[in-house]
C-alpha positions in Angstrom: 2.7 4.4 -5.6 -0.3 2.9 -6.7 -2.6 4.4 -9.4 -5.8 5.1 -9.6 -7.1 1.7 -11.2 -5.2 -0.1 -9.3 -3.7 -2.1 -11.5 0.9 -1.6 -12.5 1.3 -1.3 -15.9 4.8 -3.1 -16.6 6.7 -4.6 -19.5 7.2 -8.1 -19.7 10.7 -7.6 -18.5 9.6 -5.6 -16.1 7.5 -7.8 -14.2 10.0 -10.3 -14.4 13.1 -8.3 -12.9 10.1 -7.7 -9.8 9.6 -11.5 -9.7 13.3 -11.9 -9.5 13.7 -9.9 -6.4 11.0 -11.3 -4.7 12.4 -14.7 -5.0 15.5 -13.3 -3.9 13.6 -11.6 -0.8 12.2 -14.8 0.3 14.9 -16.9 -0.2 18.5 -15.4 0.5 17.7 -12.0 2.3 15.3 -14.0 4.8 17.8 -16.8 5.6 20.6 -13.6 6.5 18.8 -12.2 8.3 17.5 -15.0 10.4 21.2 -15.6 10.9 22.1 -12.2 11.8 18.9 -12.2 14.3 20.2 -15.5 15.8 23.5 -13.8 16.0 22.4 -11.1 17.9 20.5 -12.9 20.5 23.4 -15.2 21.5 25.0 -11.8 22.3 22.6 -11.9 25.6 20.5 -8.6 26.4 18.4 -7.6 23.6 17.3 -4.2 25.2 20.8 -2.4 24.5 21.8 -4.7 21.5 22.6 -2.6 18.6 23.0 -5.9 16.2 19.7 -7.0 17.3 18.2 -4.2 16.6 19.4 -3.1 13.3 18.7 -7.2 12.5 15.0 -6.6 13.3 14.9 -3.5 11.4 16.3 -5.1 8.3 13.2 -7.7 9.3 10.4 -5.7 8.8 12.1 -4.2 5.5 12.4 -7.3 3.8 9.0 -8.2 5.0 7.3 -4.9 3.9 8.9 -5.3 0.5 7.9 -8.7 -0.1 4.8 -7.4 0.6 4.9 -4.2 -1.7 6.2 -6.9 -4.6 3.1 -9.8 -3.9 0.6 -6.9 -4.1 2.4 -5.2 -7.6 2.9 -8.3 -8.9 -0.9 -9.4 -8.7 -1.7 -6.6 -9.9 0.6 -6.5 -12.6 -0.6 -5.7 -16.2 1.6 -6.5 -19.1 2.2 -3.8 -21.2 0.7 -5.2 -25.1 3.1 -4.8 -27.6 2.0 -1.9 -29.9 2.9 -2.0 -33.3 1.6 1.5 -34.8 4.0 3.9 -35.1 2.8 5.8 -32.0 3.9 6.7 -28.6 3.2 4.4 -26.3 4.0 2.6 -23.2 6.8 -0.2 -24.0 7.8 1.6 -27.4 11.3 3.0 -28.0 11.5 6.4 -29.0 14.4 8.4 -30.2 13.2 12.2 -29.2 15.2 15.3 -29.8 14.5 17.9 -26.5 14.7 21.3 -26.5 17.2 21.0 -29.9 19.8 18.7 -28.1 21.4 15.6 -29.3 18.5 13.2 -30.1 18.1 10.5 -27.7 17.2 6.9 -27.4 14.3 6.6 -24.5 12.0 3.7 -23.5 8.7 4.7 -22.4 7.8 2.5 -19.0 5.1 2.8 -16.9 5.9 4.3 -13.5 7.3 1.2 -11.5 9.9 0.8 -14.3 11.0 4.8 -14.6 14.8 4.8 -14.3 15.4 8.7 -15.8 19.6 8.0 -15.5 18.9 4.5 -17.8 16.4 6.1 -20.4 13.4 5.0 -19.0 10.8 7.5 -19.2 7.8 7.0 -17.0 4.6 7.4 -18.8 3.3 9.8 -16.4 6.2 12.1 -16.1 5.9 15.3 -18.4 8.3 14.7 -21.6 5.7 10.9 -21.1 2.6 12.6 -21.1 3.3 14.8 -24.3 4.8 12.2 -26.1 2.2 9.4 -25.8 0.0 9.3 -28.4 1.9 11.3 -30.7 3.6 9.4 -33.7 6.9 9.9 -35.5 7.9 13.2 -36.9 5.6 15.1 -34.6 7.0 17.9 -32.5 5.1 18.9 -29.1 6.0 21.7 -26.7 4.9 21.7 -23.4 5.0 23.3 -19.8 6.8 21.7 -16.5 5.8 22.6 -13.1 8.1 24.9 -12.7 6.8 27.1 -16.1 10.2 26.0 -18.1 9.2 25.4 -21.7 10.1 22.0 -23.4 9.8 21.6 -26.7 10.2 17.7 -27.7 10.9 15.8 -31.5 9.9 12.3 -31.8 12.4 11.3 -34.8 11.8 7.9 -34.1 9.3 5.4 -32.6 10.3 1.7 -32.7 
């Protein structure tokens, strides 16, 4: 998940949505399922205690992910607002694909990609051709799988 300069290139919103859930980790997750773990030990046997076990499975998720978070979160850059009228990371684009309706994206980097909400990673495909590019271009490209794209950016904001 990490890149290569080890460094997560997020929005200001971003970051603070990760922040958000952190909190939330530490605070109300952890306190469930300490109860839950207490729960299950009052039950008696712990070495055929489903309860128990699914508690201390829930454990280490938490824990792993507050850990995943503290390390993004250090390492956190915040996307610079841009204002060229290029492609870039935090921008809004409206891009027309492969003649379709044109389409309102955001351009994220790739902690923040959320394809079903219009946020476009910067280093998926439709990302990497558009980035750079500024508004009125047109750039066709190739995915994995050989399919030909061909992308509009009508509008950068």
């Amino acid at each position: 998940m990490n890149n290569q300069s080890n460094t997560f290139k997020l929005t200001k919103k971003g970051l603070e949505e990760l922040k958000h859930e952190l909190e939330v980790l530490k605070t109300d997750d952890r306190e469930r399922n300490l109860e839950a773990l207490k729960d299950a030990r009052a039950q008696g046997d712990l070495s055929e205690n489903a309860d128990y076990d699914a508690a201390r499975e829930e454990q280490a998720r938490i824990e792993k992910r507050i850990k995943e978070l503290e390390n993004i979160i250090k390492h956190a850059e915040i996307i610079k607002e841009d204002q060229s009228n290029k492609v870039n990371i935090g921008k809004r684009v409206v891009l027309q694909i492969n003649g379709n309706e044109p389409q309102l994206y955001t351009i994220v980097g790739t902690l923040e990609a959320d394809p079903l909400n219009s946020k476009i990673s910067n280093e998926s495909p439709v990302g990497k051709a558009v980035i750079g590019k500024k508004q009125g271009a047109s750039v066709t490209f190739k995915t994995e799988s050989n399919k030909e794209i061909s992308v509009k950016i009508v509008e950068v904001k």
